[in-house]
N, C-alpha and C positions, 0 to 999 in steps of 0.2 A: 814256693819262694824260699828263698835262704834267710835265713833269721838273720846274718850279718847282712845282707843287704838292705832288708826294712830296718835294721838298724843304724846302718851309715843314712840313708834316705830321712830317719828321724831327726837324726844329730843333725846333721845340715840346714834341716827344716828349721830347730830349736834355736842353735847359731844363730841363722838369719832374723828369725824374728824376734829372739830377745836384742839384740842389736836397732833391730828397724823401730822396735817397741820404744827404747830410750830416744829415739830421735825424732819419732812421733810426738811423745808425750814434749819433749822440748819444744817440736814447735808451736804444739796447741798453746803452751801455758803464754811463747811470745805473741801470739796472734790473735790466742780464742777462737780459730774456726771449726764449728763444728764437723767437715767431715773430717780433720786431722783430728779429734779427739775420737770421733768415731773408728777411724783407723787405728788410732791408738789400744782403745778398747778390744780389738778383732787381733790389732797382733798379740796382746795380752790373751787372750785368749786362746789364739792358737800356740802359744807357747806353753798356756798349762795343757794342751790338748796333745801337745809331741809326749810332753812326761808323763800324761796315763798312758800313752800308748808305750811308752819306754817300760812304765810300771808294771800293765798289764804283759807285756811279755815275757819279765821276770817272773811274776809268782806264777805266769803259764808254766813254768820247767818245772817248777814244784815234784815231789815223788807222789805217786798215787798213795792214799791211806783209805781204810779200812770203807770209812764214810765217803768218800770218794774211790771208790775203786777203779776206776776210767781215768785219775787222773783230774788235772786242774787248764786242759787245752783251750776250754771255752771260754776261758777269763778273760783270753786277747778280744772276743767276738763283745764279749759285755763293757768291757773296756772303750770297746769301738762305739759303743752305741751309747757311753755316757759322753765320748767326744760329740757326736750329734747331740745331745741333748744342752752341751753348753756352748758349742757354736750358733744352736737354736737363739736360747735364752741369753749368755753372756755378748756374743756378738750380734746377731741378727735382731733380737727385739730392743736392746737396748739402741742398736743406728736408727733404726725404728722411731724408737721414742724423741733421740736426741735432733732425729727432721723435725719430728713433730714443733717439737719444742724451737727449734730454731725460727721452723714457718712463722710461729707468733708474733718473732721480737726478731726479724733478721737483721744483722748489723754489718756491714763493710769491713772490709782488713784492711785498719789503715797504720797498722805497725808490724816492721820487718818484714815488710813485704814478700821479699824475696826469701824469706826462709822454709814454707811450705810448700816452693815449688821446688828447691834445690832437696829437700826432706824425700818427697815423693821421688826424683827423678833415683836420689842413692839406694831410696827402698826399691825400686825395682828394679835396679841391678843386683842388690840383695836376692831380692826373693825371685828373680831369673835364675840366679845360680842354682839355689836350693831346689827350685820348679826343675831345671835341667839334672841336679843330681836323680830327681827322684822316676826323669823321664828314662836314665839311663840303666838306673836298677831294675827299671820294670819293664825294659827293652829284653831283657837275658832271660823273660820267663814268658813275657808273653806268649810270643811266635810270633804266629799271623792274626790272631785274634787283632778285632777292631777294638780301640780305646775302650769306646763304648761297653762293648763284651768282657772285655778284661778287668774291669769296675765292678761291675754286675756280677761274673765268676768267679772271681779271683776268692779262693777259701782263705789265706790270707790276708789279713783285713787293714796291715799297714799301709801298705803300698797306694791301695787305692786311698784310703783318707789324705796321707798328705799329698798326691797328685791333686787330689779335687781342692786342700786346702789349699793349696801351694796356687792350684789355677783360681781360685776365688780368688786369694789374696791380690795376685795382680791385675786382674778385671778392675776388683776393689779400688786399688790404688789409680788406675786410668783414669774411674768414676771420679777421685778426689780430685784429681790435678783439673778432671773435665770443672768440675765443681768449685775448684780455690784457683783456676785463673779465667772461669767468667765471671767469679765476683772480681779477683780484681780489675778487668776489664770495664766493665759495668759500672761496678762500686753497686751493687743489687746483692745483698745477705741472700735472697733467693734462692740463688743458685749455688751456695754453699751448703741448703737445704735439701736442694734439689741431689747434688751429690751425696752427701749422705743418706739419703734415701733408698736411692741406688744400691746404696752398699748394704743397706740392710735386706732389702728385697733380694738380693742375692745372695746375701750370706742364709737367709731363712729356706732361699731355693736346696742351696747343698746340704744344708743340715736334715734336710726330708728327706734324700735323694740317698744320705748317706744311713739316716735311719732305719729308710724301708731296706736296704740291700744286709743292712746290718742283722734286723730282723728276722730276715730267711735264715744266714747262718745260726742265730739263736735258737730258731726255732728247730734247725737241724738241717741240715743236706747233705742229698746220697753222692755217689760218685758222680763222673763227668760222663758222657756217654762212652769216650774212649777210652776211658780206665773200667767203665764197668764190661764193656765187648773183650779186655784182655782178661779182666777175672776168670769170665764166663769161657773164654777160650781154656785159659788154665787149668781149669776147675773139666774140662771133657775130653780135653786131650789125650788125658793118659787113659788105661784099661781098667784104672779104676771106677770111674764111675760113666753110669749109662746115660745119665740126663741129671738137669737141673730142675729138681721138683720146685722149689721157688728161692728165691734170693732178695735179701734186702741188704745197703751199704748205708753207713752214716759216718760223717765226719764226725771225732769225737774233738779234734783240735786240727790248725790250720796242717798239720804234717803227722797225721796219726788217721788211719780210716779203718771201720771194726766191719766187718763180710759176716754175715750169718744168714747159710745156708740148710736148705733141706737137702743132701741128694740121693738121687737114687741109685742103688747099688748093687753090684752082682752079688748070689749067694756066697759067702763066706762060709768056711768049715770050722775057721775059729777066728777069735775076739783077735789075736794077735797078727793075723793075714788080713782083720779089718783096719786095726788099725795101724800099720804101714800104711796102706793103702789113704788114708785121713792124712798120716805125717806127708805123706809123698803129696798130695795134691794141695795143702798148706803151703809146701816146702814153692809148689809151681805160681801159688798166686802172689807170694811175696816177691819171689824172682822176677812176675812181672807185675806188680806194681808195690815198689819197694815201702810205700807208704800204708801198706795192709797191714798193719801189725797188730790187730786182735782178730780172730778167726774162731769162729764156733761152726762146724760144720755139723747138722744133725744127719747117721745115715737111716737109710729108709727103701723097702723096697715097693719100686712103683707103681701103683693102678690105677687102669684106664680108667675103670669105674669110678676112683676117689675123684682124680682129676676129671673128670666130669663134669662131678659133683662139686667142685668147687675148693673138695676140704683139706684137697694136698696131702691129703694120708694114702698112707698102702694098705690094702687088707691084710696081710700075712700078719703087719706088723701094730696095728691099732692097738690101743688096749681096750677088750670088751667091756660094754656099760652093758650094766645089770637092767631090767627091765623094772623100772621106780615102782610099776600099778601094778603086776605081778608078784615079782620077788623073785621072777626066772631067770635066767640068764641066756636067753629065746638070743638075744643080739649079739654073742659073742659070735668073734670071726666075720658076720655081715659085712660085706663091703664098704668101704668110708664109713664104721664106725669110727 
């Protein structure tokens, strides 16, 4: 994903609902209906949730230093996952509480009637635009991937948060209007309860949903299947090397991916004929996937017997362990030592 796209998709988001935010809060204070405070509350909230995610993208560019030496990429992925934690708590358990609290003492809207359905109708033409800016950014990357998959996958973690907030918030806002025009119908506080309910039960659904997917990048992921078949293509193409004794990939940030490799290699006659041979096949996996940018490639030459055995060494090139209850050195050279 392009950093200036989750960034337009932010700004837009931000716009909207600090705008939908002020016109919320106006209509609760003329009406008192619970789910327009509750709305209120959820755009507040999502407006502090666009600026960590603005925040976290910024000290993501950071220079790598000493204590960090990878770099500062995963700030956007922890950044992502305090947005979940205050969509949770700020929006979802607080609509929560404020049905709760409504069910007790439900009360009729019987002033300015008509300012929480006209509130509602401009907030979602608001928050259409912003839902539509941020369907369009994430049109140019997806492909063919289903919505669904592109949420779930997606290593940059903008995009997907403000689609799902952006699609919360107008469910959300349906919920309110369904909710503050069957109390006015009615003249039944119920069902102003009822909608805010709604909105809390589904703000609590995304914030889990955005959690657990947040989670996995924290905890680390490797490449996509089709970025790692083009490594592994790279990496045996040329004559330098004869197999991939084993390979592991991890995202160290949404547009930075580190490859370290064992592989196995034909005999060299010198260190300087090895390592061309290391720059050249570097040189192949960047070219095809330009997001490889740390590469440790160890060489090694290959044995069936190590591979076997599980231990992904070569005999030629182990280094012999001494034998601890002897004092011999009976194991040098043995196979997968």
């Amino acid at each position: 994903m392009s950093a200036n796209g989750g960034t337009r998709a932010i700004v837009a988001a931000l716009a909207a609902n600090v705008g939908i935010a002020v016109t919320k809060f106006i209509a609760f204070l003329l009406t008192g209906s619970s789910s327009m405070l509750a709305e209120s509350i959820h755009s507040v909230a999502d407006s502090g949730n666009q600026g960590l995610l603005l925040l976290g993208g910024r000290r993501a560019k950071r220079e790598a230093t000493p204590e960090h030496p990878f770099g500062y990429g995963r700030e956007r992925y922890i950044y992502a996952f305090i947005v979940a934690i205050v969509l949770f708590s700020v929006g979802g358990l607080f609509a929560l509480y404020e049905a709760y609290h409504k069910a007790q003492h439900p009360e009729p809207i019987t002033e300015w009637q008509w300012v929480p359905v006209a509130v509602l109708v401009i907030a979602i033409a608001m928050e259409s635009f912003s839902f539509r800016t941020a369907i369009q950014e994430s049109n140019q990357i997806r492909g063919n991937q289903s919505w669904v998959r592109f949420i779930r996958r997606a290593k940059a973690p903008e995009l997907p948060v403000v689609l799902l907030e952006d699609f919360g918030a107008l469910i959300g806002l349906v919920f309110a209007l369904f909710g503050v025009g069957m109390t006015l119908i009615t003249g039944n506080g119920m069902w102003d309860a009822a909608g805010t309910a709604m909105i809390g039960v589904l703000l609590v659904i995304i914030a889990i949903t955005l959690a657990i997917e947040t989670k996995s990048l924290l905890l680390g992921e490797g490449a996509e299947r089709h970025d790692l078949a083009k490594i592994e293509r790279a990496v045996t193409e040329g004559p330098e090397v004869e197999r991939i004794i084993h390979m592991k990939t991890l995202y160290l940030g949404p547009e930075e991916l580190m490859v370290a490799a064992k592989i196995g290699v034909a005999a060299c006659e010198t260190a300087e004929e090895l390592a061309r041979g290391i720059n050249a096949v570097e040189a192949r996996i960047r070219a095809a996937v330009p997001i490889a940018r740390v590469i440790y490639l160890e060489p090694d030459i290959y044995s069936v017997a190590a591979d076997r055995a599980g231990t992904g060494q070569a005999a030629p090139t182990a280094v012999p362990q001494a034998d601890t209850e002897s004092g011999s050195d009976e194991t040098a050279g043995r196979p997968g030592s």
